[in-house]
N, C-alpha and C positions, 0 to 999 in steps of 0.2 A: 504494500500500500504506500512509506515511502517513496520509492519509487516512481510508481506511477503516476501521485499527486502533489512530492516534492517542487513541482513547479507553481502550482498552485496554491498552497497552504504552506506554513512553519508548520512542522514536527516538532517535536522534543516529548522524550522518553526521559518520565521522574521515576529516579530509584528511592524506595521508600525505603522503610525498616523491612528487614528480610521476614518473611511470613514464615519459611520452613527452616530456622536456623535449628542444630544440632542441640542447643538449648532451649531451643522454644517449645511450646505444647504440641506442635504438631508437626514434629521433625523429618525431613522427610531424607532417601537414602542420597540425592541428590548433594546435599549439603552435608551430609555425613563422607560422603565420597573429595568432595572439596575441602574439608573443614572449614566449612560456614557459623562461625558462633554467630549470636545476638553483638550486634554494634554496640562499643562502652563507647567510641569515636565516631569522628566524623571522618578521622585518616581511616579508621577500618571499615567504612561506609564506601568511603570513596574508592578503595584497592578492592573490596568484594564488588562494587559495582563494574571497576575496571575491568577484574576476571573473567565475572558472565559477559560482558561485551566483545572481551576480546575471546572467549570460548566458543561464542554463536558467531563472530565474525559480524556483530553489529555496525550499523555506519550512520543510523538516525542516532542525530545531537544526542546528546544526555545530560539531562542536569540530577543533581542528589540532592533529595530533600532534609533542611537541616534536622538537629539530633534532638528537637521539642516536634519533629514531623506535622509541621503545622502545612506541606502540601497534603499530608496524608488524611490532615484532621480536614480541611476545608475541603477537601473533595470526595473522604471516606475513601479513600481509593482502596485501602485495604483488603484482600492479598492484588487483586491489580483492577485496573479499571481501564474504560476507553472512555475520552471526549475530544469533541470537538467545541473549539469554543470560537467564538465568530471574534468579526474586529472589533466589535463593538464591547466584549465582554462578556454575552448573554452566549449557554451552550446553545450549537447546532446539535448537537446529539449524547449522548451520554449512559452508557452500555449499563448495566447491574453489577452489582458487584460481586469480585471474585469468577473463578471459572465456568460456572455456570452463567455468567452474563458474556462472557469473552468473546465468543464466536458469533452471538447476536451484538456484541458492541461493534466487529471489525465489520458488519454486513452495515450496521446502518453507518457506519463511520463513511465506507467506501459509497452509499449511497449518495450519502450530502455530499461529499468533496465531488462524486462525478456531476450531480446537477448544478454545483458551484463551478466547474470546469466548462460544462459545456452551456450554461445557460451567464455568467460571470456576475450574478446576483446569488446572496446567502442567501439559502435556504430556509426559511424559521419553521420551527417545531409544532406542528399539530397542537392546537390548545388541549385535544383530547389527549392526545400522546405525552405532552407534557404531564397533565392532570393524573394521567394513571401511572406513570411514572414518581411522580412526588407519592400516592398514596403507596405504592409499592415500597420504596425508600422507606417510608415514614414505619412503616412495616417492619420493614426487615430491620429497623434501629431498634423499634421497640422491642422485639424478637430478641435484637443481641445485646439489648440490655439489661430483658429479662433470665435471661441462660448465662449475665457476667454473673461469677460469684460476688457476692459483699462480704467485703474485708470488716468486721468488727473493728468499731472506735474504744 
C-alpha cells in the first residue's frame, strides 16, 4: 500500500510499546526468539523498532512513540491499528483495533487513498460509518476496562 499510494498521501508507521514482549502477559515465540523484553527506554524502543524494520526489510518512514505512549493513548492503537487521517486533521478511515481489525483496516485504508488518487478530493467518512464505529470503540473500551484487573488502594 506504501507503495502504491506513496505518491499521494504521507505514511509513517508508529512503533508503540511492544504488545508481545517476552515479559509481557501475552508473550509471544516471536519475541522470545529475538529477545524482545518490555521497553524500560526509549534507546531500547528505538533498536527493537530498528530490528523488526530492518528484519521485514521495511522502507515506510517510522517514527516511535514516546515512553508515556501518548500516540498509543490518543489513538488506542494498541496491539496495532490503521488510519488515515486527512489534511485537515479529521480521520478518513480508521480500522478496529488489534488483529482482528487489521485486514479490514488495510481494505478501507486502500479504498480512500484510491478514491483520493483518482478523484484528488478526500474522501469523508459515512456519518453512518462513523457512528457505528465510535459505538463499537466505545464498546470494546468498556469491555477492556471491564476485564482490566483493579489494583487495591
Amino acid at each position: 500500500m506504501y507503495q502504491a499510494y506513496k505518491d499521494v498521501a504521507e505514511f509513517r508507521m508508529i512503533y508503540i510499546k511492544e504488545a508481545h514482549a517476552i515479559d509481557s502477559t501475552a508473550p509471544h515465540e516471536s519475541a522470545r526468539e529475538k529477545g524482545i523484553l518490555n521497553h524500560k527506554n526509549t534507546k531500547q524502543r528505538c533498536a527493537t523498532a530498528k530490528m523488526l524494520i530492518d528484519d521485514e526489510s521495511l522502507t515506510i518512514p517510522t517514527l516511535i512513540d514516546s515512553m508515556n505512549d501518548a500516540v498509543n493513548h490518543a489513538y488506542r492503537a494498541h496491539p496495532d491499528r490503521i488510519f488515515v487521517v486527512r489534511t485537515d486533521g479529521r480521520l478518513g478511515t480508521a480500522a478496529m483495533p488489534g488483529p482482528a481489525g487489521f485486514e479490514e483496516g488495510i481494505k478501507d485504508a486502500k479504498a480512500w487513498l484510491s478514491e483520493f488518487k483518482n478523484s484528488g478530493v478526500e474522501p469523508e467518512i459515512p456519518a453512518e460509518l462513523l457512528e457505528a464505529a465510535l459505538t463499537k470503540e466505545k464498546e470494546a473500551a468498556s469491555k477492556q476496562e471491564n476485564e482490566t484487573p483493579k489494583k487495591n488502594s
